[in-house]
N, CA, C and O of each residue as an XYZ file, in Angstrom:
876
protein
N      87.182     67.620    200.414
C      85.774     67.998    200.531
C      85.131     67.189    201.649
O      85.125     65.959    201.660
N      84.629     67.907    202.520
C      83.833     67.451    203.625
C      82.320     67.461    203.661
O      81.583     68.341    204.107
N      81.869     65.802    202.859
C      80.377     65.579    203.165
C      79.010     65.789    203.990
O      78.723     64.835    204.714
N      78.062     66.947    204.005
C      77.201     67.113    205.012
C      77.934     68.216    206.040
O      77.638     68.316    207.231
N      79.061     69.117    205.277
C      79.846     70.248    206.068
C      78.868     71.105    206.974
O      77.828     71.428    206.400
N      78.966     71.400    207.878
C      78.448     72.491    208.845
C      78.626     74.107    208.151
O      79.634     74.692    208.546
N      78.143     74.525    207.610
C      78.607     76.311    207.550
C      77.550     76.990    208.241
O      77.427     77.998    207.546
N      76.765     77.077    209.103
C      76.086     77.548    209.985
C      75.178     76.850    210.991
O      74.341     75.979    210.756
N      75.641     77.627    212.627
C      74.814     76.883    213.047
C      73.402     77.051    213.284
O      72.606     76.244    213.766
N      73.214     78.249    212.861
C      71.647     78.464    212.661
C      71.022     78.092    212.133
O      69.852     78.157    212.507
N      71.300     77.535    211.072
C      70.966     76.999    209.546
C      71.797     75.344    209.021
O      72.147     75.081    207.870
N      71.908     74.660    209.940
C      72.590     73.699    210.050
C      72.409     72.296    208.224
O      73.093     71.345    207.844
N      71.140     72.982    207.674
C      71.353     71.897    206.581
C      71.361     72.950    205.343
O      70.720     72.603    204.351
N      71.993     74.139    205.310
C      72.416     74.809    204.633
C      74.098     73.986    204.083
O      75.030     73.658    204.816
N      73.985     73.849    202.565
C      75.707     73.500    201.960
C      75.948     74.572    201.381
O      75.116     75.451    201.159
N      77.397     74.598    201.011
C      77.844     75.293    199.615
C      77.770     74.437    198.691
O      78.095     73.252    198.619
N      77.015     75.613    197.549
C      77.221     75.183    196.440
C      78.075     75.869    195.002
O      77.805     76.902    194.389
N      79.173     74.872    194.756
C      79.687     75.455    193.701
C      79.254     75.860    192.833
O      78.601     75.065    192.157
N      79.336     77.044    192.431
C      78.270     77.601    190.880
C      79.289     77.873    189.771
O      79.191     77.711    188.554
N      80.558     78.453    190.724
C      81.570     78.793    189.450
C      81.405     80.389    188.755
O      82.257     80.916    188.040
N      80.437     80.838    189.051
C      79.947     82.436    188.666
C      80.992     83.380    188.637
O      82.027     83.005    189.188
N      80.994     84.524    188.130
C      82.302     85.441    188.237
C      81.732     86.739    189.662
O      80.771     87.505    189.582
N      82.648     86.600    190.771
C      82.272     87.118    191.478
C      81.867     86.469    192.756
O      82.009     86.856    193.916
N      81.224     85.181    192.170
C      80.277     84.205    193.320
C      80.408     82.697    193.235
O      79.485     81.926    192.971
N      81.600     82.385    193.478
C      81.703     81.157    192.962
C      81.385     80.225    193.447
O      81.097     79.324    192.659
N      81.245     79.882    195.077
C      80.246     79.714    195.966
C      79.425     80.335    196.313
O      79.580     81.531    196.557
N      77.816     79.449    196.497
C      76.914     79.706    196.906
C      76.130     78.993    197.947
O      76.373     77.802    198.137
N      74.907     79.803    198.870
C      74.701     79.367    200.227
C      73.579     79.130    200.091
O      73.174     80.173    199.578
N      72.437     78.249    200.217
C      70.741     78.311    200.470
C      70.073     76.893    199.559
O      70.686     75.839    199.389
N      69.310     77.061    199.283
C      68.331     76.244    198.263
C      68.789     76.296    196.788
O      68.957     77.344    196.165
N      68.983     74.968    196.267
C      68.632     75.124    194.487
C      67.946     74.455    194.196
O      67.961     73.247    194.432
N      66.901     75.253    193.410
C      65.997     74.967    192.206
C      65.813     74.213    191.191
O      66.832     73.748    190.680
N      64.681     73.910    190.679
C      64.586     72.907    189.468
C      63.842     73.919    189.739
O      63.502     74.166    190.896
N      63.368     74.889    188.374
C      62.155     75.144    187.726
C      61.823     75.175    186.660
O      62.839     75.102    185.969
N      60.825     75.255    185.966
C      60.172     75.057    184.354
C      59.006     76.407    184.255
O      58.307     76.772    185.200
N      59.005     77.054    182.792
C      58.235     78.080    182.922
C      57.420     77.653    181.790
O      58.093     77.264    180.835
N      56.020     77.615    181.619
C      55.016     77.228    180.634
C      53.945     78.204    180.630
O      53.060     78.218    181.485
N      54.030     79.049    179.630
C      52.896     80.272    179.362
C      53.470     81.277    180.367
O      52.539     81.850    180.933
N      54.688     81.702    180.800
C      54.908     82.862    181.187
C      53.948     82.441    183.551
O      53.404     83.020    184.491
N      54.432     81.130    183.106
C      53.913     80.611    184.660
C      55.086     79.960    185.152
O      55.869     79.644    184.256
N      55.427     79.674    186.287
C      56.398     79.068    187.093
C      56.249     77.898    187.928
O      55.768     77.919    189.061
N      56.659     76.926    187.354
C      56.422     75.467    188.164
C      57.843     75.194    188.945
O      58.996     75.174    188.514
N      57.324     74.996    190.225
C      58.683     74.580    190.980
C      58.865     72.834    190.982
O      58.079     72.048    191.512
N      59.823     72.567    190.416
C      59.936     71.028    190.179
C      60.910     70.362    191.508
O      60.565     69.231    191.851
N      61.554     70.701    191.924
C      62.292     70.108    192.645
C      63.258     71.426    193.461
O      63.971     72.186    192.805
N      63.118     71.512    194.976
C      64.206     71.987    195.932
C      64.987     71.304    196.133
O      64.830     70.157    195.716
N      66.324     71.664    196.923
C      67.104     70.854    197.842
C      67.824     71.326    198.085
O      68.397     72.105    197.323
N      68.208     71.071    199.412
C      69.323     72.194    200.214
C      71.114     71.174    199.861
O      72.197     71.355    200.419
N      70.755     70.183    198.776
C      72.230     69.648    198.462
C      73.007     70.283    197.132
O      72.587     71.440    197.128
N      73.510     70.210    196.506
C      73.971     70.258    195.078
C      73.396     68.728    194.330
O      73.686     67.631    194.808
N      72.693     68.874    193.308
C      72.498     68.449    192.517
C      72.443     68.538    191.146
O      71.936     69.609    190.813
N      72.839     67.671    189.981
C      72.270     68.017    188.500
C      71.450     67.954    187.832
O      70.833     66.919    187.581
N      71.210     69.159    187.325
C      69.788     69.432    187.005
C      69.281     68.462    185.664
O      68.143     68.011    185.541
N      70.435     68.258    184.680
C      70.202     67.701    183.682
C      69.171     65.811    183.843
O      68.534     65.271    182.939
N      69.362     65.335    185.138
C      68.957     64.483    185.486
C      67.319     64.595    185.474
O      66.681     63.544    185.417
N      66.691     65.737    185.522
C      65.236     65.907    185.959
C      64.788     66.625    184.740
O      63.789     67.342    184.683
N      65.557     66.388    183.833
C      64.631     66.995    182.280
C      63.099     65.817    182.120
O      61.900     66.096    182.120
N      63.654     64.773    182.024
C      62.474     63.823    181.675
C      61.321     63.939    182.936
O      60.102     63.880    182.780
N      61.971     64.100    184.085
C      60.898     64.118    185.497
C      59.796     65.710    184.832
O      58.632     65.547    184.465
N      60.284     66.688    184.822
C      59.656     67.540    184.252
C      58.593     67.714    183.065
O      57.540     68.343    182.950
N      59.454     66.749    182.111
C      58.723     67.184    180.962
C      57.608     65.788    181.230
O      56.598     65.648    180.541
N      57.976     64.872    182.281
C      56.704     64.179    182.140
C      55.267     64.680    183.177
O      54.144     64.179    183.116
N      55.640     65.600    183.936
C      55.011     66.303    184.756
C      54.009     67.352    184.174
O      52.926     67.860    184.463
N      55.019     67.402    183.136
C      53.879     68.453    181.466
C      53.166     67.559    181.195
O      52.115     67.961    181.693
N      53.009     66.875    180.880
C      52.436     66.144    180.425
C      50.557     65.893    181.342
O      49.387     66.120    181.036
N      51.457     65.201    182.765
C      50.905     64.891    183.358
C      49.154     66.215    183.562
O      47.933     66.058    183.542
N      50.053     67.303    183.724
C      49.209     68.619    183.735
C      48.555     68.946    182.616
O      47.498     69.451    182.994
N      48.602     68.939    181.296
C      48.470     69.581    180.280
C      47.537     68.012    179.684
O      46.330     68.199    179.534
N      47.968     66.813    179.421
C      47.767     65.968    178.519
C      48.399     65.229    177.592
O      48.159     64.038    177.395
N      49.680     66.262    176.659
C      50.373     65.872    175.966
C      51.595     66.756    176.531
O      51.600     67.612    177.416
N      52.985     66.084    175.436
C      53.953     66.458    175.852
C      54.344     67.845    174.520
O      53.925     68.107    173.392
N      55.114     68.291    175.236
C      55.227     69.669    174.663
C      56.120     69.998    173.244
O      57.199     69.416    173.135
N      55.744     70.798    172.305
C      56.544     70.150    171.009
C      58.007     70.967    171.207
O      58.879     70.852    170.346
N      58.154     71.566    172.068
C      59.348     71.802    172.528
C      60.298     72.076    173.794
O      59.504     72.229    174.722
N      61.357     72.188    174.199
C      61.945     72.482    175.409
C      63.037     73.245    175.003
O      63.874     72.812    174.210
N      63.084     74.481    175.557
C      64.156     75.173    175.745
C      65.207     75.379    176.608
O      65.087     76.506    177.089
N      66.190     74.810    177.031
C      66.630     74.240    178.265
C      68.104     74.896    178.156
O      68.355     75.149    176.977
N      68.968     75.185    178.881
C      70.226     75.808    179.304
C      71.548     74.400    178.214
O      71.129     73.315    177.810
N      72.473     74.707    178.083
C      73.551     74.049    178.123
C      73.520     72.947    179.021
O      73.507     72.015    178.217
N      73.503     72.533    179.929
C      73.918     71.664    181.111
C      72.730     70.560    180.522
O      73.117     69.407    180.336
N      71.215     70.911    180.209
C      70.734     69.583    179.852
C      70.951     68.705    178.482
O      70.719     67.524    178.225
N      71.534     69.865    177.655
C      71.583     69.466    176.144
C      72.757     68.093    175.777
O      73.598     67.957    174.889
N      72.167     66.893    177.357
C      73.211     65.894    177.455
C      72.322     64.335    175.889
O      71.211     63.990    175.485
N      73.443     64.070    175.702
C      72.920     62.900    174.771
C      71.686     62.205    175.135
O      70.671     62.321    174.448
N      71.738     61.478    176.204
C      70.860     60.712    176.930
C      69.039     61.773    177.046
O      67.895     61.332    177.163
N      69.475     63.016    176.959
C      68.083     63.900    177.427
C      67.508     63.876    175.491
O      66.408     63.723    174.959
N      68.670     64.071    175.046
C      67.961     64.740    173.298
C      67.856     63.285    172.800
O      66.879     63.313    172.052
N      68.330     62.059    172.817
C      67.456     61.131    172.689
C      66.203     60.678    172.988
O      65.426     60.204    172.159
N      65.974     60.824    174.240
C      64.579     60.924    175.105
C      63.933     61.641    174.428
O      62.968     61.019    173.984
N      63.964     62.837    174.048
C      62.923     64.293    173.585
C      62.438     63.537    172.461
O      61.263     63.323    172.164
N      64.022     62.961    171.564
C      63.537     62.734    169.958
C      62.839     61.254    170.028
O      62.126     60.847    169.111
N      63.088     60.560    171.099
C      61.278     59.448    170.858
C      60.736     60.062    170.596
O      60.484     60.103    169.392
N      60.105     61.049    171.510
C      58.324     61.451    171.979
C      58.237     62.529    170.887
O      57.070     62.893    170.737
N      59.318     63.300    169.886
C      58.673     63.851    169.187
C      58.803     65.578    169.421
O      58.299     66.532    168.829
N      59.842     65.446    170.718
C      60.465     66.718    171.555
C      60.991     67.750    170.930
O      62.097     67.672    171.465
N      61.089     68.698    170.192
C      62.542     69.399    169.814
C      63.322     69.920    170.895
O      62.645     70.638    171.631
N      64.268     69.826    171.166
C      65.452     70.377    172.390
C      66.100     71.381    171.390
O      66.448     71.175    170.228
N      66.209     73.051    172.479
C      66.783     73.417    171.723
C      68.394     73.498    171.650
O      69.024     72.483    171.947
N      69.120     74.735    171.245
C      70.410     74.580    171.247
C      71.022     73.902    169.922
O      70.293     73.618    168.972
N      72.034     73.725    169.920
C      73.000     73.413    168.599
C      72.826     71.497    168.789
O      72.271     70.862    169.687
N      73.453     71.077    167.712
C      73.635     69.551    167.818
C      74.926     69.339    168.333
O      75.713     70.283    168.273
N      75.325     68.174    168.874
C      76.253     67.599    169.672
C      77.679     67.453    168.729
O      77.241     67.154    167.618
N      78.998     67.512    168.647
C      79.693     67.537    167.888
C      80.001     68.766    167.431
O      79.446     69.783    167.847
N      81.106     68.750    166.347
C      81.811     69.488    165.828
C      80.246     70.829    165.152
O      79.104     70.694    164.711
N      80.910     71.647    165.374
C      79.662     72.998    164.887
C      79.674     73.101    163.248
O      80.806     73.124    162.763
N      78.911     73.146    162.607
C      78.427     73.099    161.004
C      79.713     74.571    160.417
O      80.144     75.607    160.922
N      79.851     73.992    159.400
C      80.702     75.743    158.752
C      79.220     76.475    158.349
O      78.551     77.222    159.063
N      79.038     76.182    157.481
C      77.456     76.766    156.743
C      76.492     76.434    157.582
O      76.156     75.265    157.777
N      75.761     77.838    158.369
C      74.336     77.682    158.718
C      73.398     78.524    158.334
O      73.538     79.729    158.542
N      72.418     78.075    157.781
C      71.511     78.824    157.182
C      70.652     79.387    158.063
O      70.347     78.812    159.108
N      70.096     80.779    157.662
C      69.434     82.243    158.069
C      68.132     81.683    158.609
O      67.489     82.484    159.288
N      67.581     80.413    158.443
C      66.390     79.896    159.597
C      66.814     79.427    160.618
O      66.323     79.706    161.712
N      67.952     78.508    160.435
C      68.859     77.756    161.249
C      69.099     79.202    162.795
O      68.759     79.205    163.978
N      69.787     80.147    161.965
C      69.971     80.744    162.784
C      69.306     81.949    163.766
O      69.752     82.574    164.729
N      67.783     81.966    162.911
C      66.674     82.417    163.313
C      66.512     81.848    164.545
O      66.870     82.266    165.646
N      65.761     80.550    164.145
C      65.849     79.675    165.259
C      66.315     79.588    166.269
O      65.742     79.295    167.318
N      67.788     79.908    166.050
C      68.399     79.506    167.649
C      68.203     80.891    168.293
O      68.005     80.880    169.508
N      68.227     82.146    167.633
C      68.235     83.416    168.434
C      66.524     83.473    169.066
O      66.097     84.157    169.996
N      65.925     82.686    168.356
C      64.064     82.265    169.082
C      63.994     81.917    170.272
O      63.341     82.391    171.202
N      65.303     80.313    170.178
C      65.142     79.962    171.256
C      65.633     79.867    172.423
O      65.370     79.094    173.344
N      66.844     81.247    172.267
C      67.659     81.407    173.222
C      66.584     82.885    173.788
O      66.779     83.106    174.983
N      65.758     83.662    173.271
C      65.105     84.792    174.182
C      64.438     83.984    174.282
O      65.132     83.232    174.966
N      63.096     83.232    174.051
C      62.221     81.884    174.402
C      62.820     81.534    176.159
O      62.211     81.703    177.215
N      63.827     81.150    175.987
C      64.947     80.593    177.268
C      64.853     81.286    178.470
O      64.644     80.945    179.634
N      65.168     82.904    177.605
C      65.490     83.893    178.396
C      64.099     84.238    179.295
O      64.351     85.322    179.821
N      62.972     83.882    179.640
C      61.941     83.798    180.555
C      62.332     83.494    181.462
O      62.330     84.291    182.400
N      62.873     82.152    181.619
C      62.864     81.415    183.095
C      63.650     82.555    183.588
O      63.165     83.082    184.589
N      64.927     83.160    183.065
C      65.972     84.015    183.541
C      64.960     85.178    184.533
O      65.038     85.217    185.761
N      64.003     86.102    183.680
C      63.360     87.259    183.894
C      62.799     86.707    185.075
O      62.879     87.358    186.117
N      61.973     85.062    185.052
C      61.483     84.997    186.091
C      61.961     85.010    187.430
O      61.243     85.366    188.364
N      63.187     84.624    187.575
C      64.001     84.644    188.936
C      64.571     86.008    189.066
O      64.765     86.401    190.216
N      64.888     86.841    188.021
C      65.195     88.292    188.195
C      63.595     88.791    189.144
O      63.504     89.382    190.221
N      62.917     88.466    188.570
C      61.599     89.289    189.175
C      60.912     88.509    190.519
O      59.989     88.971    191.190
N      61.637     87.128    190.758
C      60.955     86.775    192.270
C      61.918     87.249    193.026
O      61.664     87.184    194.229
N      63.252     87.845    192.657
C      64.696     88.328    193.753
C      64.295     89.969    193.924
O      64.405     90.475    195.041
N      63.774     90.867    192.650
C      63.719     92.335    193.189
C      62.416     92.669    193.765
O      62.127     93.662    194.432
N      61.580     91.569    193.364
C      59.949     92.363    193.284
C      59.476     91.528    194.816
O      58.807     91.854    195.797
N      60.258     90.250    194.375
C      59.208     89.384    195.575
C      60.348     89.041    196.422
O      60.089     88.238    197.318
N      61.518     89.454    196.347
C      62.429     88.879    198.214
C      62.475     87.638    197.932
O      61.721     86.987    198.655
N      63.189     86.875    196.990
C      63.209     85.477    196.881
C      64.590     85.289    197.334
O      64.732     84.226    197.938
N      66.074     86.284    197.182
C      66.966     86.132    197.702
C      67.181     86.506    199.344
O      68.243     86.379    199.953
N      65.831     87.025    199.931
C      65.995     87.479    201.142
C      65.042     86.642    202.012
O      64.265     87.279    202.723
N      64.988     85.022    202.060
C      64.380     84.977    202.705
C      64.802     84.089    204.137
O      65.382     83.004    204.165
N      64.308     84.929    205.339
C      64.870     85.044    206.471
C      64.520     83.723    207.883
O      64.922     83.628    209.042
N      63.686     82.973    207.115
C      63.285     81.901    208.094
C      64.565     80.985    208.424
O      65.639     80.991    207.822
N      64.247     80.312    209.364
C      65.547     79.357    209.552
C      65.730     77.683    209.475
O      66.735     76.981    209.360
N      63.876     77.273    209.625
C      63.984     75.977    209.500
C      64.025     75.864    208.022
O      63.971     76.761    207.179
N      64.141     74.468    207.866
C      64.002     73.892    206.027
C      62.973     74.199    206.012
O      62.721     75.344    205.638
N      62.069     73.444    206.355
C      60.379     73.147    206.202
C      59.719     74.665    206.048
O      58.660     74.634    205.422
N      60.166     76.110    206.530
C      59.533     77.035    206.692
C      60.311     77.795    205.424
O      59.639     78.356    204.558
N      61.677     77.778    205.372
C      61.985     78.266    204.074
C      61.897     77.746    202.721
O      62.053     78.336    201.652
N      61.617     76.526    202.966
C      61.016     75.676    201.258
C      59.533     76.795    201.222
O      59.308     77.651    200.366
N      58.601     76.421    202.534
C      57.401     77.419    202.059
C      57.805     78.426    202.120
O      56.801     78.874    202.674
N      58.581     79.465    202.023
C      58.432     80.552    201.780
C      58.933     80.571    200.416
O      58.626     81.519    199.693
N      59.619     79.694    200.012
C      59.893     79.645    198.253
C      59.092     79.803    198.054
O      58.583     80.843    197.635
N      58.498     78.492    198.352
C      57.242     78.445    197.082
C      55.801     79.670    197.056
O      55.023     79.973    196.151
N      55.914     80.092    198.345
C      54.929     81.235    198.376
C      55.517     82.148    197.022
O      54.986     82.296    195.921
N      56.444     82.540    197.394
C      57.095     83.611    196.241
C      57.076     83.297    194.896
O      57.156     84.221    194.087
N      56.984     82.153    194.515
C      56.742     81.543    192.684
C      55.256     81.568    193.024
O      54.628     82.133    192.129
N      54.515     81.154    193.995
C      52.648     81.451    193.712
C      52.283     82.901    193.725
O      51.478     83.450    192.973
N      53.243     83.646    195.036
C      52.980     85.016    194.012
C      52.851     86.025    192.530
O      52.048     86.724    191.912
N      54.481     85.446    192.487
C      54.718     85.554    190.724
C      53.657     85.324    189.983
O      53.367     86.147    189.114
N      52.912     84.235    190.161
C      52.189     83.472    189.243
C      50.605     84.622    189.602
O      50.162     85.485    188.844
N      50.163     84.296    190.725
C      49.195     85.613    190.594
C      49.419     86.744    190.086
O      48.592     87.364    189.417
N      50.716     87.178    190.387
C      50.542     88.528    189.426
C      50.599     88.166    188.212
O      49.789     88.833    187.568
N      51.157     87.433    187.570
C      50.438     87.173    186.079
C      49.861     86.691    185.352
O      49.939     86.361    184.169
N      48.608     86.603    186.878
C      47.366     86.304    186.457
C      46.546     87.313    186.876
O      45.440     87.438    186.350
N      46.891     88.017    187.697
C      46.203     89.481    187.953
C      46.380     90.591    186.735
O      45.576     91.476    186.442
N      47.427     90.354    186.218
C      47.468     91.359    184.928
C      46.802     90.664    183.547
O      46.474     91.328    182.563
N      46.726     89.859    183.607
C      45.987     88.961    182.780
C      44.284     89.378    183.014
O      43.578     89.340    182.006
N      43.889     89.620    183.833
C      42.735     89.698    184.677
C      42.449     91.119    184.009
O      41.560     91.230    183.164
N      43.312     92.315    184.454
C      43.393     93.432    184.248
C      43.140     93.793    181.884
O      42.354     94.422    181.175
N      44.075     93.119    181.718
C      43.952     92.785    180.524
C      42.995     93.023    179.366
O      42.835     93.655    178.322
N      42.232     91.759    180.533
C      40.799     91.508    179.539
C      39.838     92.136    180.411
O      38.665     91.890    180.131
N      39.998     92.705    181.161
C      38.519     93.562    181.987
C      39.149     95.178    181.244
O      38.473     96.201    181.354
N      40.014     95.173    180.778
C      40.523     96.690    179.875
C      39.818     96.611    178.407
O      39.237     97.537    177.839
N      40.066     94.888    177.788
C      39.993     95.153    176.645
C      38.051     95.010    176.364
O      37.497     95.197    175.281
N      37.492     94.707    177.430
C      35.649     94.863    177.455
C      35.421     96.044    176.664
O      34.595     96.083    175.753
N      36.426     97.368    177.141
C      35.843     98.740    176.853
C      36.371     98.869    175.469
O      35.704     99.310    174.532
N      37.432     98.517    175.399
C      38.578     99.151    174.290
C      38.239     98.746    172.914
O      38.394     99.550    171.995
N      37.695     97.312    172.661
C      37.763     96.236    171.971
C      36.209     96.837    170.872
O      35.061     97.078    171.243
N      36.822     96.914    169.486
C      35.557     98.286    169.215
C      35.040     96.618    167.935
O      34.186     96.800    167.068
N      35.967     94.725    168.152
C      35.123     94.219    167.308
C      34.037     93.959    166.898
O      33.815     93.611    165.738
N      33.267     94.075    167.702
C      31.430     94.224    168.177
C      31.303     94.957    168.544
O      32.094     95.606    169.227
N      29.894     95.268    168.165
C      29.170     96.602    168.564
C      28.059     95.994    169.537
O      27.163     96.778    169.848
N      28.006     94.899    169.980
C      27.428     94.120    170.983
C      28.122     94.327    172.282
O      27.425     93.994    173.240
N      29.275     94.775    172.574
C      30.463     94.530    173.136
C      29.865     94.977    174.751
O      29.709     94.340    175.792
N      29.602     96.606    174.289
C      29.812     97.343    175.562
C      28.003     98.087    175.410
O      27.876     99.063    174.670
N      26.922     97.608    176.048
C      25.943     98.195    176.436
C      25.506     98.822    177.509
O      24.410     98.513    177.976
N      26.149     99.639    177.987
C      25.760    100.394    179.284
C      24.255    100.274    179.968
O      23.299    100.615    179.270
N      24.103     99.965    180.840
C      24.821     99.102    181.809
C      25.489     97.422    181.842
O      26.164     96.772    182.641
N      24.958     97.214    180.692
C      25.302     95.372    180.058
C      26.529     95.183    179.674
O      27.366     96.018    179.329
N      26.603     94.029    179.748
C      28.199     93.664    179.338
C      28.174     92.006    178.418
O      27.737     90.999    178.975
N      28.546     91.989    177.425
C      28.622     90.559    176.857
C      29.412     89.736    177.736
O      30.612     89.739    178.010
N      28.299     88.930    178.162
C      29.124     87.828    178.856
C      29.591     86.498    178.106
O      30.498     85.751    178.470
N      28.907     86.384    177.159
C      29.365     85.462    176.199
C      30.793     85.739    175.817
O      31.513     84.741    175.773
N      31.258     86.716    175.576
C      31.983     87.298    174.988
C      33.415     87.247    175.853
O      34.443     86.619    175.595
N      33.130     88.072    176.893
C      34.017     87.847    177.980
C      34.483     86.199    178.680
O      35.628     85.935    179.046
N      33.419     85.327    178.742
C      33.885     83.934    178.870
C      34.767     83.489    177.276
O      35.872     82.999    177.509
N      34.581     83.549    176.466
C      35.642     83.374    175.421
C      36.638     84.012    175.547
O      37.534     83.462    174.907
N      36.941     84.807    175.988
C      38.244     85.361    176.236
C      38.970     84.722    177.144
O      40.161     84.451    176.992
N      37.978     84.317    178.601
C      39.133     83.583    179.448
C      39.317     82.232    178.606
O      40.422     81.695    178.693
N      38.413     81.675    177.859
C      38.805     80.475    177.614
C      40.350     80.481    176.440
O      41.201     79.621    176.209
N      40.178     81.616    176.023
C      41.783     81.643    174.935
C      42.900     82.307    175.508
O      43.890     82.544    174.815
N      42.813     82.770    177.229
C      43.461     82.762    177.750
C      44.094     81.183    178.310
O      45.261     80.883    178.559
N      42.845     80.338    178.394
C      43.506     79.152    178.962
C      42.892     79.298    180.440
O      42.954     78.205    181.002
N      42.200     80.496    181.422
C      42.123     80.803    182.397
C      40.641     79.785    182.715
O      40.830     78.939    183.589
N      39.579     79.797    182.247
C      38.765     78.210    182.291
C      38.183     77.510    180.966
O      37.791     77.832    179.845
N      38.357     76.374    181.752
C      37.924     74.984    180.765
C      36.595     74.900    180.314
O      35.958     74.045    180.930
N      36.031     75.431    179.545
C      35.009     75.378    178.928
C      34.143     73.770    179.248
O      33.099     73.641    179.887
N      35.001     72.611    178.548
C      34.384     71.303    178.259
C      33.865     70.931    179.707
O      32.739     70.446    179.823
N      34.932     71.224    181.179
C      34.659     71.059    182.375
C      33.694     71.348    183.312
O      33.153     70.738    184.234
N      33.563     73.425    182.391
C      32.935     74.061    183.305
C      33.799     74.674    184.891
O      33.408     75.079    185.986
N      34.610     74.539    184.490
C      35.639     74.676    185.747
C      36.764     75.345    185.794
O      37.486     75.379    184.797
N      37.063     75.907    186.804
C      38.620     76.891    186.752
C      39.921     75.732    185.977
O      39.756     74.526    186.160
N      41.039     76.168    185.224
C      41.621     75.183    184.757
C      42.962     75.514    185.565
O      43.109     76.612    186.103
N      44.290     74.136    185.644
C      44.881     74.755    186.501
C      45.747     75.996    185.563
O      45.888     76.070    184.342
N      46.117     76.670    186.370
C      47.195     77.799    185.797
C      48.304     77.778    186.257
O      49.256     78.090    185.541
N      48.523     77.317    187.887
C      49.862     77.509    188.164
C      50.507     76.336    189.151
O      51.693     76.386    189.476
């Protein structure tokens, strides 16, 4: 293995990276660290090297923190982080990690037990949808710049897109449910509109901070 290999000279700090995939077992470009919270996309870490991801569970989940206030009562995370050292960490702070426990697999598991894990393996299955939908919808596998510096931003343009659109349908949502929404008869006064009403909605969207008065972040 040859350190800092050349495979293009157009693209000179482009590596391979081993993935092992069926079909693709090398791979060429940027890998990702990302985290998805409320159906939003946080980009945690690029790099045009191979790295392990399991190393940046705690960088992340303290980054939740950092954003939100508290830390999150759970993480749903792939195989590769479900390392000793990470599910100790979680179980200080009070974390659940999901996935099975470490060791030999139980004979008897009980019908919550196994609720559970089928929760938190579609739970999981987000981050998946989300990179399915920045590769067909938004050109995240096609992107054509050549420096680093111009193709990191064009990543990240493409996860702030994502993220507007689902906050534009979010938007769409609750400017649908003004008309639809038959709980009050206060609701819909032609030409008036409850604005009281409509600010409670963004606020249980999470979309603004009431106590602030201010847009809250979303993405």
């Amino acid at each position: 293995e040859c350190p800092q290999r050349i495979v293009s000279l157009t693209q000179p700090h482009i590596r391979p990276i081993v993935r092992g995939k069926a079909g693709k077992p090398i791979e060429f470009g940027a890998k990702l660290s990302v985290s998805c919270v409320d159906n939003y996309v946080f980009l945690d870490k690029i790099s045009w090297e191979n790295f392990n991801e399991s190393c940046h569970l705690k960088e992340q989940v303290e980054k939740y923190k950092e954003t939100f206030g508290y830390y999150p009562e759970s993480v749903h995370v792939d195989k590769i982080y479900r390392t000793r050292e990470n599910r100790n960490w979680c179980k200080e702070r009070g974390i659940r990690i999901s996935g099975p426990k470490l060791g030999r697999p139980p004979k008897n598991v009980s019908e919550e037990e196994k609720k559970e894990a089928h929760s938190d393996e579609c739970f999981r299955n987000t981050i998946e949808g989300k990179f399915g939908q920045a590769k067909r919808r938004f050109s995240l596998n096609l992107v054509m710049t050549k420096l680093p510096e111009t193709s990191i931003t064009s990543i990240a343009i493409t996860f702030l897109v994502v993220n507007l659109s689902k906050l534009l349908r979010q938007f769409l949502s609750l400017f649908l449910s003004l008309f639809t929404n038959n709980r009050t008869g206060e609701l819909i006064k032609p030409p008036f509109i409850n604005f009281d009403y409509t600010l409670n909605n963004f606020y249980v969207l999470k979309l603004i901070d009431l106590s602030e008065n201010s847009w809250s972040k979303v993405a």
